[in-house]
C-alpha positions in Angstrom: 134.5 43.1 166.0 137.7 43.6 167.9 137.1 43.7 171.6 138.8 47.0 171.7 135.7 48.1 169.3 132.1 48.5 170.9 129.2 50.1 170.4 125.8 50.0 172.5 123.0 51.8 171.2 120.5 52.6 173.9 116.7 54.1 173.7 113.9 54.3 176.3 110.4 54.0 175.8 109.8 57.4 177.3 112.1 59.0 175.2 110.4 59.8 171.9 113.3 60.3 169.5 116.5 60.3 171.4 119.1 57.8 171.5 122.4 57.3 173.0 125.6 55.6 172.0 128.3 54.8 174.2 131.4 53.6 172.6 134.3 52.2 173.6 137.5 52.5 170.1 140.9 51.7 169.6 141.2 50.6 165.6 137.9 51.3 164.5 137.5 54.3 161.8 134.2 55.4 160.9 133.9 56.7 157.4 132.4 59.9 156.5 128.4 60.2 157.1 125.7 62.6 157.9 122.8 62.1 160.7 119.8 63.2 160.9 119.5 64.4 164.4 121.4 66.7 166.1 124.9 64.4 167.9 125.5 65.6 171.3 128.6 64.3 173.5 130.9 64.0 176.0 134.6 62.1 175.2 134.9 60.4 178.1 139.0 59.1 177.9 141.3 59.3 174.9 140.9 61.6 172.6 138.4 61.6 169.5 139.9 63.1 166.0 137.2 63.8 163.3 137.3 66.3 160.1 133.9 68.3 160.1 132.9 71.8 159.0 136.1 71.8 157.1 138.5 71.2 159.7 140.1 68.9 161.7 138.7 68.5 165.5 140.4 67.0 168.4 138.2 66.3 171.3 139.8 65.5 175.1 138.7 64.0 177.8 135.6 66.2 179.4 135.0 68.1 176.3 131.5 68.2 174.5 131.2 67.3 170.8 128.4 69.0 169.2 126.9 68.1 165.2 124.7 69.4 163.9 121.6 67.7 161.4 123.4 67.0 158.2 127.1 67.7 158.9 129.2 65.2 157.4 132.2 63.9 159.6 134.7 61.0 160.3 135.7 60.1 163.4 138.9 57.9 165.2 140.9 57.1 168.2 143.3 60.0 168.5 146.7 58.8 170.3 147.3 55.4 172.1 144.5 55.4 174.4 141.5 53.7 173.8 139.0 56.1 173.2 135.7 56.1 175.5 132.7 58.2 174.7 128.9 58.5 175.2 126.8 60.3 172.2 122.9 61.7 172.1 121.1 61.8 169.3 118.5 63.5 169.6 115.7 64.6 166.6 114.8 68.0 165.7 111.9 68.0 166.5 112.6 67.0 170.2 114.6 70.7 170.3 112.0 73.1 168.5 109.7 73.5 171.2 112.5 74.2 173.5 113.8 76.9 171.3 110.8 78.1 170.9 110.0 78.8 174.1 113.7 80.3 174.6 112.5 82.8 172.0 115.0 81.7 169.5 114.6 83.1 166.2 114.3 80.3 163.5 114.3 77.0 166.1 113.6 74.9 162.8 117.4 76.2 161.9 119.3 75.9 165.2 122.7 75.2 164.7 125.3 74.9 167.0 128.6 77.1 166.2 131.5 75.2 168.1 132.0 71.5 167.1 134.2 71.0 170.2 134.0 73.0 173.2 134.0 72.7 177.4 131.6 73.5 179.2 130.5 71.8 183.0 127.2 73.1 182.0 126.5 71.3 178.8 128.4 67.8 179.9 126.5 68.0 182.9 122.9 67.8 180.9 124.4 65.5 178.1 125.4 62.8 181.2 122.3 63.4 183.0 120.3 62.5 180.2 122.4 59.7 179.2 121.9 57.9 182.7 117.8 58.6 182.2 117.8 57.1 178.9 119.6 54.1 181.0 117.3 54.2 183.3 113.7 52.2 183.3 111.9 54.2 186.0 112.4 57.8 183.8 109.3 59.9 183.9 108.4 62.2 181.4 108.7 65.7 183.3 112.2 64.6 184.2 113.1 64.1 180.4 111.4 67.5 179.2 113.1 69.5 182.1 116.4 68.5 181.5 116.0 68.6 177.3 114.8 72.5 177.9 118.3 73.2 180.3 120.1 71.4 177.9 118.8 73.3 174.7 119.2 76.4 177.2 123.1 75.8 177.2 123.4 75.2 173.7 121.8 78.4 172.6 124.6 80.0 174.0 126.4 78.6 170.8 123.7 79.4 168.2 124.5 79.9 164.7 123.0 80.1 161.6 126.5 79.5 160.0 125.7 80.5 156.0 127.9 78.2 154.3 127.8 80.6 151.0 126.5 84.2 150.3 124.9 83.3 147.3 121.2 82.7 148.2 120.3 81.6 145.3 123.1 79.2 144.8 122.3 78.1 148.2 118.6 77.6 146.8 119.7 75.3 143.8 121.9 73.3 146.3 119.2 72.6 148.2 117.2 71.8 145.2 119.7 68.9 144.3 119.3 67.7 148.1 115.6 67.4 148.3 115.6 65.8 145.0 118.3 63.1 146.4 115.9 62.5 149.6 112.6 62.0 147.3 114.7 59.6 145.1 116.7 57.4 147.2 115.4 54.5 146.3 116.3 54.8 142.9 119.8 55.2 140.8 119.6 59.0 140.7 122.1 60.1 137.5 124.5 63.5 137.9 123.2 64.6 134.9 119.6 64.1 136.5 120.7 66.8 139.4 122.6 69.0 137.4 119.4 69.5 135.8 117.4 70.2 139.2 120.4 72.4 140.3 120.4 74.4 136.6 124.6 74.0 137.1 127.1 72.2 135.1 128.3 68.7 136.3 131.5 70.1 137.6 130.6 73.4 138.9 127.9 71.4 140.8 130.4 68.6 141.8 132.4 71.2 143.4 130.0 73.5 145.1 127.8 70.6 146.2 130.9 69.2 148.6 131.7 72.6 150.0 128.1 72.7 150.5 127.3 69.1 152.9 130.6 68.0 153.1 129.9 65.1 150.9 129.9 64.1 147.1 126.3 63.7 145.7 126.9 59.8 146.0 128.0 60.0 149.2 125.2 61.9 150.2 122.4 59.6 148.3 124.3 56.7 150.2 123.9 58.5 153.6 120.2 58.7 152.8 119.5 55.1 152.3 121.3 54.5 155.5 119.9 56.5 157.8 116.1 55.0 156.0 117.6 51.7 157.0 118.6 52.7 160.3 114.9 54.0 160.9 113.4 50.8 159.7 116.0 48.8 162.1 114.2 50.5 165.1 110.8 49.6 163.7 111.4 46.1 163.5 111.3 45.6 159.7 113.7 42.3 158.5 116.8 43.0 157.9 116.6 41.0 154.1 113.6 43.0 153.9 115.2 46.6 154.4 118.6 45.7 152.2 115.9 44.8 149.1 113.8 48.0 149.9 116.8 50.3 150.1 118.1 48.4 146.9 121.3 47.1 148.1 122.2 44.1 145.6 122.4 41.8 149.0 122.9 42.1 152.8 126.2 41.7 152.7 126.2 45.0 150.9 123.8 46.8 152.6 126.0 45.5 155.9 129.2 47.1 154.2 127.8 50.2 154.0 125.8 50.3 157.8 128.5 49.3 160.1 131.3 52.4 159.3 128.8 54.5 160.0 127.7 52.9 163.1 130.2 50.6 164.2 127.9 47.7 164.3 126.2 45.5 161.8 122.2 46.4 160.8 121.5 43.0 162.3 123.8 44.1 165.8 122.0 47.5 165.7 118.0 46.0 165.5 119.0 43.3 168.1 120.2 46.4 170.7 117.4 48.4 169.9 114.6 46.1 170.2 115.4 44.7 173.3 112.6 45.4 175.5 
């Protein structure tokens, strides 16, 4: 890894479900993905350029970068500077109570509408949870109090954002995607969703990347990673995870993890586990 490239994942005991990233680019690209939490951040210097919800974003210095679950985006170094940022991610289910108790309609569905905004509000949680992860002395009322004010800023951004009027288009879509998350273990065919979307294989092609951002491959792909990502922070082998997910060998499985994290699967489990 070039020394202009780094990337430290962090987690705290304490933290159920929350991680954060702080990265330091300058060549680095990462190549289109998906999480499965909701990415949270601050750009700290440079200037981060990433296409996502079908545009291009440019984030500066001080702004917050907000993805939700399951939207697909890049990311690079924008300009000469290196770029320097700090990331949370932070699970679903971590947010839903929050929401809840903001009285927000649908918290299972929280979105938030801007993908790059400022607001001294918002950076001001997203740091201040970033130094508690950091921290080894964080107690758990500190976490919950500043997870509800940070949810309390975001709302001001909610959005359901309906990617198509056609509910029942949106229905067969989804279809395709649960399929894809029950099978990604195995060599799913296009014919084989096509089928569970009741479309034709290039009316499906199409809608399906308006739809996530991502070709069904892609998206199968982003699955298996994110399983190996989860079974990195359990401790499972490496080998063991790349035969699981049915990579042909690490080396593959390694191709595949570090554009999407920066790092090798073997870098990420070492950074995680350390006690």
């Amino acid at each position: 890894m070039s020394d202009g490239n780094q990337f430290q994942f962090l987690n705290n005991q304490a933290l159920d479900n929350v991680m954060l990233l702080k990265a330091s680019m300058t060549n680095f690209s990462y190549g289109n993905h998906a999480h499965e939490e909701y990415s949270i951040g601050i750009t700290l210097s440079g200037r981060q350029d990433f296409f996502a919800n079908g545009k291009l974003n440019k984030s500066n210095p001080g702004q917050v970068i907000a993805l939700n679950p399951g939207d697909a985006h890049d990311g690079e170094s924008g300009g000469d500077a290196a770029l320097t940022y700090e990331m949370l991610y932070v699970h679903p289910e971590q947010f839903v109570p929050h929401l809840k108790a903001l009285n927000v309609r649908h918290a299972e569905q929280f979105r938030v509408n801007e993908t790059v905004f400022s607001d001294p509000q918002v950076q001001d949680r997203i740091l201040r949870l970033a130094r508690l992860i950091e921290s080894q002395g964080t107690t758990s009322s500190e976490y919950t109090m500043l997870m509800f004010e940070l949810a309390e800023q975001l709302v001001r951004y909610e959005s359901k954002r309906v990617l198509s009027r056609d509910i029942k288009r949106q229905s067969r879509l989804e279809r395709a995607k649960e399929y894809l998350q029950d099978h990604y273990q195995d060599e799913v065919s296009l014919d084989s969703l096509c089928q569970v979307a009741c479309m034709s294989k290039y009316h499906f092609l199409r809608l399906f990347k308006e739809y996530t951002g991502m070709t069904p491959h892609q998206y199968w792909l982003n699955i298996r990673i994110n399983r190996g990502r989860q079974a990195l922070r359990s401790g499972v082998p490496v080998s063991d995870i790349a035969n699981h997910l049915g990579f042909n060998d690490l080396s593959h499985f390694n191709r595949r993890f570090k554009p999407v994290f920066g790092i090798t699967p073997r870098q990420y489990q070492h950074l995680i586990l350390i006690p």
